[in-house]
C-alpha positions in Angstrom: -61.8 51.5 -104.6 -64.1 51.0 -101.6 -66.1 54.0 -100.7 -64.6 55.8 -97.5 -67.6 55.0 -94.9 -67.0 51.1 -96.3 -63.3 51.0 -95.3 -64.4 52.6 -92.2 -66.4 49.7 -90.9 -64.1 47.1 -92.3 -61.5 48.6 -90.2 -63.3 48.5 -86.8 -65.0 44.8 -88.0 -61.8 43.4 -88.6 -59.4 42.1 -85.8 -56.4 44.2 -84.6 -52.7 43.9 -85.5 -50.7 44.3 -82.7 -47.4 46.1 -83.2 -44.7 43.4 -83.4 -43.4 41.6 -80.6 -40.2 43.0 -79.2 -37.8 40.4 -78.0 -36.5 41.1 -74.7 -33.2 39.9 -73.3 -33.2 38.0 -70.4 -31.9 39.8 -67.4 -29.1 38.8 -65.4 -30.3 38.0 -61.5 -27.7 37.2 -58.9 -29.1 35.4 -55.9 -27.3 35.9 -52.4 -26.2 32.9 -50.7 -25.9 32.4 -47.2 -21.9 32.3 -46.1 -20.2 29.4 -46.2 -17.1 28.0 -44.9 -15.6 25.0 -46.3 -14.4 21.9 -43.8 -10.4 22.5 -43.9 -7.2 21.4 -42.1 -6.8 24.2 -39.5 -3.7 24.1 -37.1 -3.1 25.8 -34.0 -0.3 28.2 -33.8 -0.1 30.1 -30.0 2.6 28.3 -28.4 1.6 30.3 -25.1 -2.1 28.6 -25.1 -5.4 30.6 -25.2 -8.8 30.6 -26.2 -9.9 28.1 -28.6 -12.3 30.8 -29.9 -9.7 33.3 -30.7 -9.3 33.7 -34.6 -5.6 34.6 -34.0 -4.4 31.1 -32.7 -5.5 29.4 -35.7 -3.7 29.5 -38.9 -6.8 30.3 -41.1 -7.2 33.1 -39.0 -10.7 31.7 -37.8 -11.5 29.0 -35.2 -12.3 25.6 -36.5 -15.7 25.3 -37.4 -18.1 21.8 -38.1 -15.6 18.9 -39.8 -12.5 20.5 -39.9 -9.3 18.6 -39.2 -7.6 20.2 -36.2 -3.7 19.9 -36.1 -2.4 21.2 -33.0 1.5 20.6 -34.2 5.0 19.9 -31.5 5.6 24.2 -30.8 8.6 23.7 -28.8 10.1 22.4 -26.2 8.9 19.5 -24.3 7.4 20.3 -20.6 3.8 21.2 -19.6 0.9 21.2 -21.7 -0.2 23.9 -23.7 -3.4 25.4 -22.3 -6.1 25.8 -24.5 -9.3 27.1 -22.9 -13.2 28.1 -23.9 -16.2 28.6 -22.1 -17.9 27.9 -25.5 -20.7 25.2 -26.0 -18.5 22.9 -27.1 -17.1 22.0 -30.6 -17.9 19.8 -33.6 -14.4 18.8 -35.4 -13.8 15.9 -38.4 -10.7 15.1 -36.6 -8.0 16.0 -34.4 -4.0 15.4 -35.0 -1.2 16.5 -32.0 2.2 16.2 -31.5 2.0 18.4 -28.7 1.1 18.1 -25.1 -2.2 20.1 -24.9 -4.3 20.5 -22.5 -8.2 21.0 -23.7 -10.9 23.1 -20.7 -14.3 22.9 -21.6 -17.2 25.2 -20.0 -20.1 23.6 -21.5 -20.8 20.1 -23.8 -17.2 19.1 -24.5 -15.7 18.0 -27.9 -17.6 16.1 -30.8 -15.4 14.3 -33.2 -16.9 12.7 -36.2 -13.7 11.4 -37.4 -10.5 9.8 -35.5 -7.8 11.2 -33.0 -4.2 10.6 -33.4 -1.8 11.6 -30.6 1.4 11.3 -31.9 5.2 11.6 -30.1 4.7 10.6 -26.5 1.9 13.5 -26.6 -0.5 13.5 -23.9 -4.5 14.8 -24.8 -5.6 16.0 -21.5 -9.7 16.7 -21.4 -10.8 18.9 -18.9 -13.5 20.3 -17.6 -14.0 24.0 -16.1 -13.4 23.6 -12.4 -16.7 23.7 -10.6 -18.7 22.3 -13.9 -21.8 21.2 -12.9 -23.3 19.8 -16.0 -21.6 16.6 -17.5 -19.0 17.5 -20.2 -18.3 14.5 -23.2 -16.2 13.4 -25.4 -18.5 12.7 -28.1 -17.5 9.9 -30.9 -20.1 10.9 -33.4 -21.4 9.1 -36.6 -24.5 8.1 -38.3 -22.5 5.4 -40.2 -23.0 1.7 -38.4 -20.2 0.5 -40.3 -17.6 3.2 -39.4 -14.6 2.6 -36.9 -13.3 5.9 -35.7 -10.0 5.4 -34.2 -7.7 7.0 -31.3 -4.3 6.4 -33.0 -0.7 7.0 -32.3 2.9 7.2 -33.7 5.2 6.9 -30.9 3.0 6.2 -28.1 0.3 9.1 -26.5 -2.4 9.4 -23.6 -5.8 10.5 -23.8 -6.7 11.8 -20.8 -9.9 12.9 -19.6 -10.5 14.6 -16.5 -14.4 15.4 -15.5 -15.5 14.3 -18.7 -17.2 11.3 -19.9 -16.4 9.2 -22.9 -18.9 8.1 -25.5 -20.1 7.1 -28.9 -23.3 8.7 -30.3 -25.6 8.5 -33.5 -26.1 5.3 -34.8 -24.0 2.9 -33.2 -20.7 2.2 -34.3 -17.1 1.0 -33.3 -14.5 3.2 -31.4 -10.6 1.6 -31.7 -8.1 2.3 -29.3 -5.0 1.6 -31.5 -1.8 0.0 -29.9 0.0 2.8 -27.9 -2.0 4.8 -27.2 -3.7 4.7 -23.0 -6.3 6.4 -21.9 -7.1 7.2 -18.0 -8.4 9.2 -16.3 -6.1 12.3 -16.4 -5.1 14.3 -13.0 
């Protein structure tokens, strides 16, 4: 055997052994994402009218949000419009679909729709703007497609109307149909 002071210095000459590795599990991280609301068919339900903001008039209990498909559905009997208002900066919407008489205010921009309008059932669409608006109000055909068509359609004949608002397409430009049936003026 090796004399003590001998094993000594072989010990602090010779390299290190580390204990042995432990193997560590990876941990589990959740990341927090930012909320999201996914584009959905959302249909009016106040027969009296109101505020387009209002969560309650909607059937998703929220107001239509950037490319949903509004449905504002026949909710009784024929006669004046139903009056839906908002002072809000105006809306982005995939589509809209009505069998209703409706009648739309807008306080500020107007409506963006990057998909088509269909007024169905003798319905008229009535535009508006807030009386005493002094900035110009749209209603904005919107796509950055050159090859799409968006469409004002009907099924029984309808009126787009559009009173203190101005009608046009924007993005890239595209084509806008007015499908048989349907007339669009300039409102009262």
């Amino acid at each position: 055997m090796w004399p003590a002071w001998l094993r000594q210095v072989a010990r602090r000459l010779s390299p290190r052994t580390h204990a042995p590795l432990r193997r560590t599990r990876p941990r589990l991280r959740l990341e927090q994402f930012e909320d999201r609301t996914v584009p959905a068919t959302i249909t009016w339900t106040n027969a009296a009218g109101g505020d387009w903001s209002t969560a309650g008039n909607w059937d998703l209990n929220r107001a239509p949000t950037t490319g949903d498909d509004v449905v504002i559905p026949d909710l009784g009997a024929a006669g004046p419009s139903i009056l839906i208002t908002t002072t809000s900066s105006g809306f982005n919407i995939n589509s809209l679909t009505t069998r209703e008489n409706v009648r739309l205010t807008f306080g500020n921009f107007g409506l963006i729709v990057t998909g088509d309008i269909a007024i169905n059932g003798g319905a008229t669409v009535t535009l508006a703007a807030v009386p005493g608006q002094s900035q110009p109000l749209f209603l904005d055909f919107n796509s950055s497609n050159p090859a799409a068509n968006q469409r004002v359609t009907s099924t029984g004949g309808g009126t787009l109307a559009l009173t203190g608002l101005n009608l046009r397409d924007t993005g890239t430009a595209h084509t806008v149909t007015v499908g048989t049936g349907v007339t669009v003026n300039g409102g009262a």
